[in-house]
RODO-2510 file (C-alpha; in nm, 4 decimals, decimal comma):
residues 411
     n   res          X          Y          Z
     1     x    -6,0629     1,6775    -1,4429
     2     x    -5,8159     1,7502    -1,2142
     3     x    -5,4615     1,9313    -1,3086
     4     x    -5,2891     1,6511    -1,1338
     5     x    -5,4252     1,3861    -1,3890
     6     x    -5,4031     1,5645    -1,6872
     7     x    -4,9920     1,7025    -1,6289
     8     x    -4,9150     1,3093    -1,5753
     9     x    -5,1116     1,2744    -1,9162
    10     x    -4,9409     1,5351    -2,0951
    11     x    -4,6143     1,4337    -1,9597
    12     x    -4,6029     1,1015    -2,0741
    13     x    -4,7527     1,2303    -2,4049
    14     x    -4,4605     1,4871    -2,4685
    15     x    -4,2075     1,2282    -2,3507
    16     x    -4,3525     1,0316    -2,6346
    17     x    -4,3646     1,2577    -2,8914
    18     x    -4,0928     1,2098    -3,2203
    19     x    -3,9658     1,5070    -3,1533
    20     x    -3,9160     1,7515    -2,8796
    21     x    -3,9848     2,0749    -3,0898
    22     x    -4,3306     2,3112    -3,0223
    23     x    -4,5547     2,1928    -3,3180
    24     x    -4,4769     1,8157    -3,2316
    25     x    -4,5632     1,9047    -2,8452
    26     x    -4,8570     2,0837    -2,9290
    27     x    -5,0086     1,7838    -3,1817
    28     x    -4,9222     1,5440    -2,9113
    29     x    -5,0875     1,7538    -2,6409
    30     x    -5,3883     1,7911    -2,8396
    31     x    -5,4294     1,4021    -2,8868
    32     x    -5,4471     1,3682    -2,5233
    33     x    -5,7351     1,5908    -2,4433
    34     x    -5,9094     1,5736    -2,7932
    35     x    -5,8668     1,9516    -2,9038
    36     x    -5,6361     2,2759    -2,8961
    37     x    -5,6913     2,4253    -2,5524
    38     x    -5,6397     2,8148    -2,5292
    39     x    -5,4186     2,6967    -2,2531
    40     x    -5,2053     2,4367    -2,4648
    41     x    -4,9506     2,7012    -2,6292
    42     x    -4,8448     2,8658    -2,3442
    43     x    -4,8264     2,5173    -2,1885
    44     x    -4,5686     2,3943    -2,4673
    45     x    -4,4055     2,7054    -2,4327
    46     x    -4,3285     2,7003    -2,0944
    47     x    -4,1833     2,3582    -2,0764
    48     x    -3,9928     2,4617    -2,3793
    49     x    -3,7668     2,7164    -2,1537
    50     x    -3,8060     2,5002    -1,8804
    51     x    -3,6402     2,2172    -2,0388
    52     x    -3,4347     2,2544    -2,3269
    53     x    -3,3804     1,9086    -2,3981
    54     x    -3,6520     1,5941    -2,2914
    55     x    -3,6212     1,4890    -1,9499
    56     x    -3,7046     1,1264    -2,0598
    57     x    -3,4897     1,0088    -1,6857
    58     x    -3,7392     1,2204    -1,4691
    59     x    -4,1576     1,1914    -1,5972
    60     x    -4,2747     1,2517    -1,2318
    61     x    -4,0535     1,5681    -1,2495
    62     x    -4,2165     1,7253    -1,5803
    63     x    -4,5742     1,5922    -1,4715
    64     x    -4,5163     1,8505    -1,1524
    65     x    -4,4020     2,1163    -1,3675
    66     x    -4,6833     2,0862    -1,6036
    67     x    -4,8870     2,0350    -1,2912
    68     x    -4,8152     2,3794    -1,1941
    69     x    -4,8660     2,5601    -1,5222
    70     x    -5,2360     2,4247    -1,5294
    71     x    -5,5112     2,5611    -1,4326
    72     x    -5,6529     2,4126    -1,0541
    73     x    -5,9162     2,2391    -1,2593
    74     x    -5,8729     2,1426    -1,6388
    75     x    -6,1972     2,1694    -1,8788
    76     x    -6,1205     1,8753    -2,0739
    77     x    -6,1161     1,4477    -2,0697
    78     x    -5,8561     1,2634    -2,1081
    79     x    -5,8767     1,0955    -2,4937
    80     x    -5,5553     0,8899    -2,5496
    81     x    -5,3228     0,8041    -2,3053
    82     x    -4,9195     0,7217    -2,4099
    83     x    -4,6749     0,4899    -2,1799
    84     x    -4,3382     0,5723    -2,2581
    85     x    -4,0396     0,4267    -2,1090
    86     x    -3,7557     0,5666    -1,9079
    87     x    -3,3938     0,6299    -1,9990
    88     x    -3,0807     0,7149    -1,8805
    89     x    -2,9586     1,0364    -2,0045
    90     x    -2,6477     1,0923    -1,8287
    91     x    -2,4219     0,8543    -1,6216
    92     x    -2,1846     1,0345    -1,3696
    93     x    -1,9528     0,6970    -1,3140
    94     x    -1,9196     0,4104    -1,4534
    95     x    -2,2114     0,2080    -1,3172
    96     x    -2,4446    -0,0386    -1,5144
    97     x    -2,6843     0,1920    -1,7263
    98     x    -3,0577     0,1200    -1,6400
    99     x    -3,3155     0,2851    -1,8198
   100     x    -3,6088     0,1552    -1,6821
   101     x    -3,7504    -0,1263    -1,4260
   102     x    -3,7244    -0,4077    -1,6968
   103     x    -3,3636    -0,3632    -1,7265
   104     x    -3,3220    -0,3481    -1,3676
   105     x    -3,5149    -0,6813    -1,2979
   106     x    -3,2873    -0,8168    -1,6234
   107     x    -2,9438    -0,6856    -1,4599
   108     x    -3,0564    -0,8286    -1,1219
   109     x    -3,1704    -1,1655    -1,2435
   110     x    -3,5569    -1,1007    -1,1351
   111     x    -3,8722    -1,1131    -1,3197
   112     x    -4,1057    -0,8179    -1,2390
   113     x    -4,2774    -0,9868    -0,9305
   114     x    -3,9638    -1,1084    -0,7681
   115     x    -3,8317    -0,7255    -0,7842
   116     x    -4,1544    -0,6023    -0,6381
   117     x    -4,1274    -0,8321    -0,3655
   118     x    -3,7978    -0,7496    -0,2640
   119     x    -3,8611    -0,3830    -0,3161
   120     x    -4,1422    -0,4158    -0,0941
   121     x    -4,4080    -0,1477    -0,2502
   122     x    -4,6930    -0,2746    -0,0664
   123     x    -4,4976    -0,2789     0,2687
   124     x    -4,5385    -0,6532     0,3535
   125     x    -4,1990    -0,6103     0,5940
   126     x    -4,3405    -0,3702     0,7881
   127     x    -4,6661    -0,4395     0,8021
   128     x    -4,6393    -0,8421     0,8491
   129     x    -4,6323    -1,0257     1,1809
   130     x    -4,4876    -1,3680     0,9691
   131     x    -4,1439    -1,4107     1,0157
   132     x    -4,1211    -1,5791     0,6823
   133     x    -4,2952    -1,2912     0,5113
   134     x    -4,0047    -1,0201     0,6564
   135     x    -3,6794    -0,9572     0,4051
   136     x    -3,5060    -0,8593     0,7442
   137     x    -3,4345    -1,0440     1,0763
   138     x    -3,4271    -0,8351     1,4175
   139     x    -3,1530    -0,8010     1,6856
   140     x    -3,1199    -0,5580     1,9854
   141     x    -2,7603    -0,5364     2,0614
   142     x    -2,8058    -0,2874     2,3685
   143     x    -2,9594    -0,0033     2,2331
   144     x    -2,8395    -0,0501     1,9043
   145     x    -3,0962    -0,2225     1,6132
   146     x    -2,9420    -0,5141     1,4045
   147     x    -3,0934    -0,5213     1,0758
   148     x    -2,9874    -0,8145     0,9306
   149     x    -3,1398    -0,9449     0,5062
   150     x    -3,2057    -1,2407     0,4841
   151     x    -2,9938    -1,4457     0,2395
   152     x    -3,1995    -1,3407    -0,0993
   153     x    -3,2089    -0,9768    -0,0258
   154     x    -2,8568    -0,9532     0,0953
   155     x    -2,7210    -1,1684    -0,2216
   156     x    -2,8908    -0,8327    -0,4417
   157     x    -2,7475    -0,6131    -0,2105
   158     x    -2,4322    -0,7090    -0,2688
   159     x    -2,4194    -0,7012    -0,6050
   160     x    -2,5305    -0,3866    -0,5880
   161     x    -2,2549    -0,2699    -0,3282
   162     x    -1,9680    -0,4704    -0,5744
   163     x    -2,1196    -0,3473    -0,9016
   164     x    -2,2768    -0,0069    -0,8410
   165     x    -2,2220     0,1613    -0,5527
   166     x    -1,8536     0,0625    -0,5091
   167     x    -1,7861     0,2667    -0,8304
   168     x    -1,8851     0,6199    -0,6937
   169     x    -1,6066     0,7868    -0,5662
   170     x    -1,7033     0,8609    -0,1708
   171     x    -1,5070     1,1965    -0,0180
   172     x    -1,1771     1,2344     0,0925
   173     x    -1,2384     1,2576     0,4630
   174     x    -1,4048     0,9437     0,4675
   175     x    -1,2356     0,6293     0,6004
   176     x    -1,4805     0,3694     0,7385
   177     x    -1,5703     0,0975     0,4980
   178     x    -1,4228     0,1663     0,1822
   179     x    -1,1034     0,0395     0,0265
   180     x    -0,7855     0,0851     0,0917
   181     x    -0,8755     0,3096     0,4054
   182     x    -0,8768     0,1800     0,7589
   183     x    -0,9008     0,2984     1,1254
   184     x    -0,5390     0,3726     1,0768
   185     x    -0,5998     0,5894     0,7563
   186     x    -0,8557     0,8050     0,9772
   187     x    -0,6324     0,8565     1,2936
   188     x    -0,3070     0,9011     1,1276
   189     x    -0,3755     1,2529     1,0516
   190     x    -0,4346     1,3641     1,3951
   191     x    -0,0898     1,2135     1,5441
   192     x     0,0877     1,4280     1,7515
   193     x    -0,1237     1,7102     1,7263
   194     x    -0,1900     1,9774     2,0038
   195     x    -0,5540     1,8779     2,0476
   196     x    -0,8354     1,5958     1,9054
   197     x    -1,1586     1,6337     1,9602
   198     x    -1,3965     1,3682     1,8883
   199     x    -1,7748     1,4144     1,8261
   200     x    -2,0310     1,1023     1,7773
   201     x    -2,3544     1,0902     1,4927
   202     x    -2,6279     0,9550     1,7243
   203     x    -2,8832     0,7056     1,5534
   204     x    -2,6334     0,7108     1,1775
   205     x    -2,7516     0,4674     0,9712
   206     x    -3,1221     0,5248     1,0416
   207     x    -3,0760     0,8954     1,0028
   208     x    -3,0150     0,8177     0,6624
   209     x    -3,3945     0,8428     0,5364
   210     x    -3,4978     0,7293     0,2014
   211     x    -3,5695     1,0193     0,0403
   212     x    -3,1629     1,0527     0,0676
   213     x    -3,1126     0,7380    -0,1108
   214     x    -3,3155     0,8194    -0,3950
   215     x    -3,1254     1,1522    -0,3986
   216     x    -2,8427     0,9472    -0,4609
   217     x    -2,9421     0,6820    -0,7385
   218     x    -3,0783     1,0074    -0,9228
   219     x    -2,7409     1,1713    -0,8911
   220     x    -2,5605     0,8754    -1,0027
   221     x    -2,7862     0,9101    -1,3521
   222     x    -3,0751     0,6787    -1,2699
   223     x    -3,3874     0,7696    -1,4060
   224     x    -3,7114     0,8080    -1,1543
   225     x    -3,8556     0,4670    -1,1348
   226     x    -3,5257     0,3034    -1,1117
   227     x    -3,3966     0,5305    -0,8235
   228     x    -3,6942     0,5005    -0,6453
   229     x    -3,6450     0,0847    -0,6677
   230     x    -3,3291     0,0622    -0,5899
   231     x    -3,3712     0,2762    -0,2716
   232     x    -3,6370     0,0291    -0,1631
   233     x    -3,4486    -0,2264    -0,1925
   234     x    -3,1342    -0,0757     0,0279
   235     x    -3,3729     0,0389     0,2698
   236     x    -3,6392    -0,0900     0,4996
   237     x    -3,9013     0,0378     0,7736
   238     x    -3,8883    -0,1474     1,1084
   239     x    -4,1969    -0,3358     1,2231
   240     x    -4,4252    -0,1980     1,4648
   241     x    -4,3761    -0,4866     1,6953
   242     x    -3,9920    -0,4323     1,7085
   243     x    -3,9291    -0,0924     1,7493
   244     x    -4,1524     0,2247     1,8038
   245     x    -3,9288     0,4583     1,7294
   246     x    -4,0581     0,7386     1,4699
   247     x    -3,6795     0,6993     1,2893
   248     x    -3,6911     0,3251     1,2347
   249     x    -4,0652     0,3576     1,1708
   250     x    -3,9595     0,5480     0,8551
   251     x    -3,7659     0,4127     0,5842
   252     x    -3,4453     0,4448     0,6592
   253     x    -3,0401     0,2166     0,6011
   254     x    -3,0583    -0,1199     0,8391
   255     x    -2,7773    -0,1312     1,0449
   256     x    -2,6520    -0,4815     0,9410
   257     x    -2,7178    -0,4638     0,5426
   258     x    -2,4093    -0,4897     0,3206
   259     x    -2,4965    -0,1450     0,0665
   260     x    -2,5780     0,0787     0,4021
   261     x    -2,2089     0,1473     0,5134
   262     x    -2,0855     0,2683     0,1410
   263     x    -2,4540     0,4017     0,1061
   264     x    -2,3848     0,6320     0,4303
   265     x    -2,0724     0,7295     0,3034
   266     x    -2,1832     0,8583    -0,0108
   267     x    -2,4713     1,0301     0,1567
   268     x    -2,3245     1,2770     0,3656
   269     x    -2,0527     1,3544     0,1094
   270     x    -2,1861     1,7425     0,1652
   271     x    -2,1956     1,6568     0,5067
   272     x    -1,8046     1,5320     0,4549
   273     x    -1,7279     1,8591     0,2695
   274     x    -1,8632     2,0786     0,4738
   275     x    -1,6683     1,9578     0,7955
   276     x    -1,3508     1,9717     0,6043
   277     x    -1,4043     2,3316     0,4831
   278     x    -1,4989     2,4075     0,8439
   279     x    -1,1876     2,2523     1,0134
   280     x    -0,9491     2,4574     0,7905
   281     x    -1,1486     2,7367     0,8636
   282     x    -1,0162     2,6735     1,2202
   283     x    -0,6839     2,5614     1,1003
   284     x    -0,7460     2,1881     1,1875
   285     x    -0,8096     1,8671     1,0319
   286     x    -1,0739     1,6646     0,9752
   287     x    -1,1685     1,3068     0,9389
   288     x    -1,4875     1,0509     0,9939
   289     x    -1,5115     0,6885     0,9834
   290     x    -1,8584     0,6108     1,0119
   291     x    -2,0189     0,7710     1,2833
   292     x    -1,7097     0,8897     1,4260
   293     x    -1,6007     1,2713     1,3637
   294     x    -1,2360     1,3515     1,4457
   295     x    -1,0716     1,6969     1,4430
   296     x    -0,7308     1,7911     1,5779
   297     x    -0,5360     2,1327     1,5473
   298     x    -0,4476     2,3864     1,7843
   299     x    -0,7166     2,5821     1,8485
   300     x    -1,0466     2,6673     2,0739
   301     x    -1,2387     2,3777     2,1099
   302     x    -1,5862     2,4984     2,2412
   303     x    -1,6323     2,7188     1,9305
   304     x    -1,4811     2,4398     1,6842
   305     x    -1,8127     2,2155     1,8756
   306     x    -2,0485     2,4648     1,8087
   307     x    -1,9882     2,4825     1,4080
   308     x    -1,9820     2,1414     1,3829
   309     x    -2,3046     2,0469     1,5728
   310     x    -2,4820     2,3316     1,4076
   311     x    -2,3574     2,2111     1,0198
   312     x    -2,4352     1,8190     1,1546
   313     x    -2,8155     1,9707     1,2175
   314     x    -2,8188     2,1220     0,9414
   315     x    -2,7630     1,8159     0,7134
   316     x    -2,9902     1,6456     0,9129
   317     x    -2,7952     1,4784     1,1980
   318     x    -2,7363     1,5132     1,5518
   319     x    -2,4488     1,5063     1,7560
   320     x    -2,3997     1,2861     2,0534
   321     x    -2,3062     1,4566     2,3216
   322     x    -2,2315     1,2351     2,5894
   323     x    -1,9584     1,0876     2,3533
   324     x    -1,7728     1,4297     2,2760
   325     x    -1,3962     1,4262     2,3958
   326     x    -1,1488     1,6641     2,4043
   327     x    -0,7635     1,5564     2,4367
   328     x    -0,4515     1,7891     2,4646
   329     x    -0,1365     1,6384     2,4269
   330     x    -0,1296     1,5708     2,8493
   331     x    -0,4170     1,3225     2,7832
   332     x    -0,4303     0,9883     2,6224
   333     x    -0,5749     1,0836     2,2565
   334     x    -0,7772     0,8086     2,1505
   335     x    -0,9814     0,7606     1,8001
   336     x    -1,1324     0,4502     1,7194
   337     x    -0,9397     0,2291     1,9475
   338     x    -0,6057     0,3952     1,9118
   339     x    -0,3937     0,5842     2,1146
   340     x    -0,2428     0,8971     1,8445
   341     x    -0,0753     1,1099     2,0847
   342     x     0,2848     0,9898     1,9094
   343     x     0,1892     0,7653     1,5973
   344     x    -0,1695     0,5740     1,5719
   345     x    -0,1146     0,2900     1,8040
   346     x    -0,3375     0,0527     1,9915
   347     x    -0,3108     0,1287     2,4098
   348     x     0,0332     0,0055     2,5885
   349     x    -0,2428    -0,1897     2,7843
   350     x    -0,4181    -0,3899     2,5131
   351     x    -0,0723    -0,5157     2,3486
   352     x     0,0418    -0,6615     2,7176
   353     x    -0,3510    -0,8715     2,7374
   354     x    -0,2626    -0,9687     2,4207
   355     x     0,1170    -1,1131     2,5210
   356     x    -0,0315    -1,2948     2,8362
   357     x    -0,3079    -1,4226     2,6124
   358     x    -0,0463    -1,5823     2,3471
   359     x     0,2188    -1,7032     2,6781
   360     x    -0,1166    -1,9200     2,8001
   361     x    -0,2226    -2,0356     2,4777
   362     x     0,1644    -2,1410     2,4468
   363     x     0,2041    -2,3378     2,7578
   364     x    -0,1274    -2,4619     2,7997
   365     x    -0,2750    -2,4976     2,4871
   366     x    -0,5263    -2,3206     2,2563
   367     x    -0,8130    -2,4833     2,4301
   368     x    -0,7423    -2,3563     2,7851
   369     x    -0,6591    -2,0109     2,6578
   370     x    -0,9895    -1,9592     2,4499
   371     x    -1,1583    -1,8109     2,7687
   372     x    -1,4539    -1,6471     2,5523
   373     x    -1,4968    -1,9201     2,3566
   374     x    -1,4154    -1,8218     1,9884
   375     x    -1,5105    -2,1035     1,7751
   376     x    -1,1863    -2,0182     1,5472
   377     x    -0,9178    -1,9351     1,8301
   378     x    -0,6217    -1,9193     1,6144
   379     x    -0,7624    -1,6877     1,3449
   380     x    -0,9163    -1,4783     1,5976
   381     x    -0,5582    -1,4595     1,7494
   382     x    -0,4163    -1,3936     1,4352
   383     x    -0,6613    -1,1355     1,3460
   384     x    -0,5657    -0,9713     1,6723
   385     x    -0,2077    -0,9183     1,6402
   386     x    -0,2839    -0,7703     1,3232
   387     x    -0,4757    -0,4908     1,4990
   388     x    -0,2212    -0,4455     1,8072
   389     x     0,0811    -0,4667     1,5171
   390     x    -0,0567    -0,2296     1,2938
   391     x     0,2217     0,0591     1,2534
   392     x     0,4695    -0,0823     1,5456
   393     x     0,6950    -0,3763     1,3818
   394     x     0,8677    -0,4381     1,7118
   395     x     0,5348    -0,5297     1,8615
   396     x     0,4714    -0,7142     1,5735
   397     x     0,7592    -0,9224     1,5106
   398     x     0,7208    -0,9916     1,8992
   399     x     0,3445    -1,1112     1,8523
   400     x     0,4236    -1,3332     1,5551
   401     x     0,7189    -1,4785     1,7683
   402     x     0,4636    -1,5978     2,0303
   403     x     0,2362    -1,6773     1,8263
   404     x     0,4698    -1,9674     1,6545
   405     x     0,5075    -2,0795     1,9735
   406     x     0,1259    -2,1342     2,0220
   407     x     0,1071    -2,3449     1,6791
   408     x     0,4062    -2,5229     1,7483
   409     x     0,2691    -2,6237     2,0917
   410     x    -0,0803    -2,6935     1,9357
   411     x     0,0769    -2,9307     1,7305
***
């Protein structure tokens, strides 16, 4: 019998047992093979100091320990075999405790199928040419993959972003997607500063592999099988037939599924930390919002680049570096669409489009001015001299001035 059978029989059996003391190990141990092995004591010893309580969240864990302590091939059957159930032991945050896949399907409204299905273990997405057999539909904006659930998958999704994931705390620097931060939030610390440099993450979200997602779940307290499921079901492997790429191949976060921004954030919360320890190494500051890395300080920028792209590799990213910019205070000092040399602003430029946007719509109409054909006009106008008005209540007041004019002439 091999080692590998016989730990994942002796795991289970110890995770069992009444009691996790060395004559209860040892009787339960013996059951499993039939006998008292020479080898059994030192077994029970050793995960004795390796584990000083039962790791009843993490069997796969002890069956590789005990894997290890075996000999390469173990002289005895297999007699009884225990299944024993998964717990949480420890909950960082307050998230919905699931001990085991039954509770999971339970909190998620699924039977056991259903939650296979969606989890996809046997790789139906991936491996199907049917359409209706893919929990994903498939968009190529430019080089960039849409990843889109379809309305099932994305309904679970969300309750997992609303009732799980949006109670873990994500890291300071971090201002893309999560609540009460904004594009403002991340480029109001660089305003007015002698220099911003900007770096890109190329290929973000489906950097973000699986195995980091698990990480994740298990940090949050989730015991093995459960972390493994719920990474399956926040993360997919592209079809053969729609992208070749070894990244998307892999499982990875769709771009396009509501749990992968907050998933990314929480993620590369190392990655987070370690950028922020290395800009005040260097005396700057640092912020991201998704894939976008801002720093701004006075200091030397090529050796500020360096660190950074060689910490980003480290965690398992890679820096863009046809979109790295460097802005002194004689440049236009732009992060995410605003303009920060003086306070975080959208550009002069943009506000005036805007104005001769809102004098058309007033004269001739909303109809005429819709240009680009937004099938909601007004709230698309409205929406946009939120953005432009953001932090500058002249140009605000002014927008909302025109834009009574435009309802007033609508009507």
């Amino acid at each position: 019998m091999t080692s590998g059978r016989a730990a994942h029989a002796l795991a289970h059996a110890f995770l069992a047992a009444a009691d996790w003391s060395r004559p209860v190990l040892l009787a339960a141990g013996s059951e499993v093979v039939g006998r008292r092995p020479r080898w059994m004591g030192p077994l029970v010893t050793a995960v004795l100091r390796g584990y000083r309580e039962r790791p009843a969240d993490r069997p796969r864990e002890l069956a590789g320990f005990l894997a290890a302590q075996l000999p390469p091939r173990v002289p005895a059957r297999i007699v009884v075999r225990r299944a024993v159930p998964t717990r949480v032991v420890r909950m960082r945050w307050d998230t919905p405790p699931l001990d085991d896949l039954a509770a999971l399907a339970e909190w998620l409204e699924l039977d056991g199928d259903r939650l296979d299905w969606f989890a996809d273990r046997r790789e139906i997405n991936r491996k199907s040419s049917a359409e209706r057999l893919r929990h994903y539909r498939y968009t190529w904006i430019g080089s960039r993959l849409i990843e889109a659930p379809k309305p099932a998958l994305r309904g679970l999704q969300r309750r997992l972003l609303d009732e799980l994931l949006g109670r873990v705390p994500v890291h300071p620097a971090a201002h893309g997607f999560v609540p009460g931060r904004s594009v403002h939030t991340f480029a109001a610390p660089h305003a007015g500063r002698a220099l911003v440099v900007r770096l890109d993450l190329a290929a973000f979200f489906p950097s973000i592999a699986v195995r980091r997602v698990y990480g994740l779940f298990r940090t949050i307290g989730y015991p093995e099988p459960v972390a493994h499921t719920l990474a399956a079901l926040c993360t997919t492997s592209t079809p053969f037939d729609v992208a070749r790429s070894a990244v998307l191949r892999a499982p990875h976060l769709p771009q396009g599924a509501p749990t992968s921004p907050a998933l990314a954030n929480l993620c590369v919360f190392r990655l987070d930390r370690r950028l922020t320890g290395l800009a005040a190494a260097f005396g700057a500051r640092y912020t991201r919002y998704a894939d976008d890395l801002a720093f701004s300080g006075s200091f030397r920028p090529s050796p500020l680049i360096e660190a950074v792209t060689a910490v980003v590799a480290d965690e398992g990213f890679r820096v863009n570096p046809a979109k790295t910019r460097v802005r002194g205070r004689g440049d236009r000092q732009r992060l995410a669409g605003l303009v920060v040399n003086d306070s975080p602003a959208v550009a002069r430029a943009e506000y005036d489009r805007l104005r001769a946007v809102l004098h058309s719509a007033a004269r001739d109409g909303l109809e005429a001015a819709n240009r680009d054909g937004h099938p909601d006009f007004a709230a698309h106008l409205a929406g946009r001299i939120a953005w432009v008005g953001a932090g500058r209540p002249a140009r605000a007041a002014k927008l909302r001035e025109l834009y009574r004019a435009v309802a007033a002439t609508d009507l």
